[in-house]
C-alpha positions as CSV (number, residue, x, y, z in Angstrom):
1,X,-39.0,-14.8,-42.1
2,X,-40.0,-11.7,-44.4
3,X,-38.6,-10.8,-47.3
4,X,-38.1,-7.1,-45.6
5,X,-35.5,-8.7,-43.3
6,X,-31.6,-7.3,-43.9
7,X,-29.7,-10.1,-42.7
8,X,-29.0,-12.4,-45.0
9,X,-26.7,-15.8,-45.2
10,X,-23.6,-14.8,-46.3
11,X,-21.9,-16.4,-48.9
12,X,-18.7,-14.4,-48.7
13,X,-18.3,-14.9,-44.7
14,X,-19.2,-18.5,-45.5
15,X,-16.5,-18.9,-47.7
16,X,-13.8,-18.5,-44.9
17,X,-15.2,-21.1,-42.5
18,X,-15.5,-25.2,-43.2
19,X,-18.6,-26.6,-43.2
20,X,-21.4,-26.5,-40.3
21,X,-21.0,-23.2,-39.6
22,X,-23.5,-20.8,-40.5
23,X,-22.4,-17.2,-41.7
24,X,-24.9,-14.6,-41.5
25,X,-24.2,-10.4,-42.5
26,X,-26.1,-7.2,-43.1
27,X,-25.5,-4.3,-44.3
28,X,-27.7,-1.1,-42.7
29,X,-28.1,-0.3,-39.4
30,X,-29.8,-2.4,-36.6
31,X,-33.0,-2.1,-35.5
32,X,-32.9,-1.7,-31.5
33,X,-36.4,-1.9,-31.6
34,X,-35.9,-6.1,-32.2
35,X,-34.0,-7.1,-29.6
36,X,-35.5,-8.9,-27.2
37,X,-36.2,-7.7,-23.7
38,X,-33.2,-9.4,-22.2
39,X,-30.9,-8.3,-24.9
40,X,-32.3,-4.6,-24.3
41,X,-31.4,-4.8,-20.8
42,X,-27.7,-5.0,-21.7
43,X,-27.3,-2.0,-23.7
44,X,-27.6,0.5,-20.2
45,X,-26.9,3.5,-21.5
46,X,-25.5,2.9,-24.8
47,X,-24.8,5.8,-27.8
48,X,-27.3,5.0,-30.5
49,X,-24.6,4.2,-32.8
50,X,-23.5,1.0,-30.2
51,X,-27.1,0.6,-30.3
52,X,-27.3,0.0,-33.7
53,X,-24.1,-2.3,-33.8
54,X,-25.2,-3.9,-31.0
55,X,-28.8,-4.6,-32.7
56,X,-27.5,-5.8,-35.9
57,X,-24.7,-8.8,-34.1
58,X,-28.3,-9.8,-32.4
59,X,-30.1,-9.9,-35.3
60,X,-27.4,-11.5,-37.5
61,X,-26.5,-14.1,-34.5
62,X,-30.1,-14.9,-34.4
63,X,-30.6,-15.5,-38.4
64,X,-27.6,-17.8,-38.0
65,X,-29.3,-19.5,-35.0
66,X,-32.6,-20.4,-36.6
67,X,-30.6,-22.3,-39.1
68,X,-30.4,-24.5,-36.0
69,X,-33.8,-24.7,-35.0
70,X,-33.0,-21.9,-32.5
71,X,-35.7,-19.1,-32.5
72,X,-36.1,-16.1,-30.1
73,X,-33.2,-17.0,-28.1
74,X,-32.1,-13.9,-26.2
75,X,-28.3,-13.2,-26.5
76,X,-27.2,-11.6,-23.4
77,X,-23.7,-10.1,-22.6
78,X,-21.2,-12.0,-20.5
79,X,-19.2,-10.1,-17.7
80,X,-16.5,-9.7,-20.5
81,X,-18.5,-8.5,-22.7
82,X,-18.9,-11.4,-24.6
83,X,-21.9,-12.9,-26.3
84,X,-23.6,-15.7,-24.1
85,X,-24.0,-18.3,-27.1
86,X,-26.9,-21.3,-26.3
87,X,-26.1,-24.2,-24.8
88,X,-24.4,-26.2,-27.8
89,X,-23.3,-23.8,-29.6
90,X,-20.2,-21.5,-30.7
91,X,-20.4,-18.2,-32.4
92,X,-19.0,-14.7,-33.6
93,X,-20.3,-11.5,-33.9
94,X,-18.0,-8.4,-36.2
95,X,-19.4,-5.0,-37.2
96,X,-17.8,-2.3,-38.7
97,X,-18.8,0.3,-40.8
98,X,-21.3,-0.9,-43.3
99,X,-21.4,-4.0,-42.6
100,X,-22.3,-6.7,-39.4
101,X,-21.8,-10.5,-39.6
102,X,-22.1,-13.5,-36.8
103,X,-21.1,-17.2,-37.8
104,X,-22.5,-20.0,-35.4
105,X,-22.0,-23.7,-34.7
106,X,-23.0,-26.2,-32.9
107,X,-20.5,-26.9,-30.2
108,X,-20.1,-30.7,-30.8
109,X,-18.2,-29.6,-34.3
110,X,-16.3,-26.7,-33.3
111,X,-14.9,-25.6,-29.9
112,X,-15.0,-22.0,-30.9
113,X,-15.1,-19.4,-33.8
114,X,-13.6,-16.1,-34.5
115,X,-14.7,-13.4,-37.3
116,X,-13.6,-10.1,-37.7
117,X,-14.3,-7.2,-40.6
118,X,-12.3,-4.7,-40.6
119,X,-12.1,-1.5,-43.1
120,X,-8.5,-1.7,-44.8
121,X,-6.7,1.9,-44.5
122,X,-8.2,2.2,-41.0
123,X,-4.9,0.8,-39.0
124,X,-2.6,3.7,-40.0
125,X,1.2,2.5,-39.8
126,X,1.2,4.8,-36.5
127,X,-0.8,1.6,-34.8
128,X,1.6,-0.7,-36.3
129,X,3.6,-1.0,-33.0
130,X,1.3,-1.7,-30.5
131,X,-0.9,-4.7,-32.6
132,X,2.2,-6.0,-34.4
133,X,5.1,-8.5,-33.1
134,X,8.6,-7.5,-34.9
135,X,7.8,-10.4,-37.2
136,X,4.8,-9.0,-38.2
137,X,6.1,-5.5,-38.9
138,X,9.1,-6.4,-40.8
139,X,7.0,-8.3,-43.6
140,X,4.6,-5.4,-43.5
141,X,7.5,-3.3,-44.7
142,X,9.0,-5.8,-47.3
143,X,5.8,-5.0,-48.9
144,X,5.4,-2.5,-51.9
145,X,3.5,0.3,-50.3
146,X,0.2,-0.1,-51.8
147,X,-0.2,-3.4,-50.5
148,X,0.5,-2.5,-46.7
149,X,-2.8,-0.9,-45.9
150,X,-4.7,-4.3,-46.6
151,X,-1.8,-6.7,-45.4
152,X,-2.1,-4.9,-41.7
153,X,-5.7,-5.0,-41.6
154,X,-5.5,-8.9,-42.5
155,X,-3.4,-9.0,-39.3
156,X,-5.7,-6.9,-37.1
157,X,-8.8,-8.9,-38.3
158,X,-7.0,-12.0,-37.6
159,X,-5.7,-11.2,-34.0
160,X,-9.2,-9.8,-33.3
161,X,-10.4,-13.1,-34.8
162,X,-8.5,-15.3,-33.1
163,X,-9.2,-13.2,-29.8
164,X,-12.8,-14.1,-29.9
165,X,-12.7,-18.0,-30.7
166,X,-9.8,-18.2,-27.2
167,X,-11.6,-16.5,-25.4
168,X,-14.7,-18.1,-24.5
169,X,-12.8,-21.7,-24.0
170,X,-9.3,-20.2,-22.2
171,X,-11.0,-17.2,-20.3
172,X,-7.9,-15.5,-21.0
173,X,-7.1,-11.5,-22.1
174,X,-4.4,-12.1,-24.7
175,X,-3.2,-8.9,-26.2
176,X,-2.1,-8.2,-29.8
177,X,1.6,-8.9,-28.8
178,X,0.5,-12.4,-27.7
179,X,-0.6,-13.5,-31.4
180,X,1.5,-13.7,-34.1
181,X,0.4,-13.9,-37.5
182,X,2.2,-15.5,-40.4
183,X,0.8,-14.9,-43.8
184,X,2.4,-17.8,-45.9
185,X,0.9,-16.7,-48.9
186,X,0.1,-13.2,-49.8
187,X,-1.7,-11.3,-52.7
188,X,-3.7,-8.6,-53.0
């Protein structure tokens, strides 16, 4: 691998998973021009900024994958959207702004894996309604104000997470109402 390559193991991502699973992130924009024909073929006709996102989850999966033993193996696009992991393996792909990270295991370890990044400040307490249960909302107000912003993107990132480990095993759209999230311990 050369030394010019962006994506690097992550110790940070790493941190919030047990061990066997590899965490991977970057943090520029993706290089279209490295996927792999197959994984091309899913982008149709794609903005160049999904382009880019789209690049960098492939080139961060793939990292993770070859600490496997798993090189060049194209990852294509289910009919939900979802990343078609190889046989044996689980996985995760997040990107926001600045930043893109997979985490993969092998599947005889894990059933599935979630990760999410999300930039805290983004979920304005307009969206609070429609991603929180009642639950949810009425801790996020107990709060002092200043710690809000963070405490609702922990929730969003962990519903989002969450979302993406389900899926693949129950084949099932659950919606943000459908997850709640209790934070037992909380500090900023």
């Amino acid at each position: 691998m050369s030394d010019s390559n962006p994506v690097r193991l992550s110790d940070g991502f790493q941190s919030l998973f047990p061990a066997g699973v590899v965490a991977t992130e970057m943090r520029v924009p993706g290089d279209v021009a490295l996927l792999l024909p197959e994984e091309a073929a899913c982008l149709g006709r794609a903005v160049a900024k999904r382009r880019q996102e789209f690049a960098a989850g492939r080139q961060c999966a793939r990292r993770a994958l070859q600490e496997f033993g798993v090189v060049d193996f194209p990852l294509r696009v289910g009919a939900d959207r979802e990343p078609l992991w190889p046989r044996g393996f689980v996985g995760s792909i997040t990107h926001t702004a600045g930043i893109c990270a997979a985490v993969v295991a092998s599947r005889e370890r894990f059933r599935g894996l979630g990760v999410d990044a999300e930039i805290v400040g983004v979920v304005g307490a307009e969206l609070w309604p429609s991603i929180c249960v009642a639950a949810e909302t009425d801790w996020l107000a107990s709060l002092p104000q200043p710690e809000r912003a963070p405490a609702v993107t922990l929730i969003f990132a962990a519903k989002e997470a969450f979302y993406k480990a389900q899926f693949p095993l129950a084949r099932e759209r659950l919606h943000f109402h459908d997850i709640d999230i209790d934070v037992p311990v909380w500090s900023t």
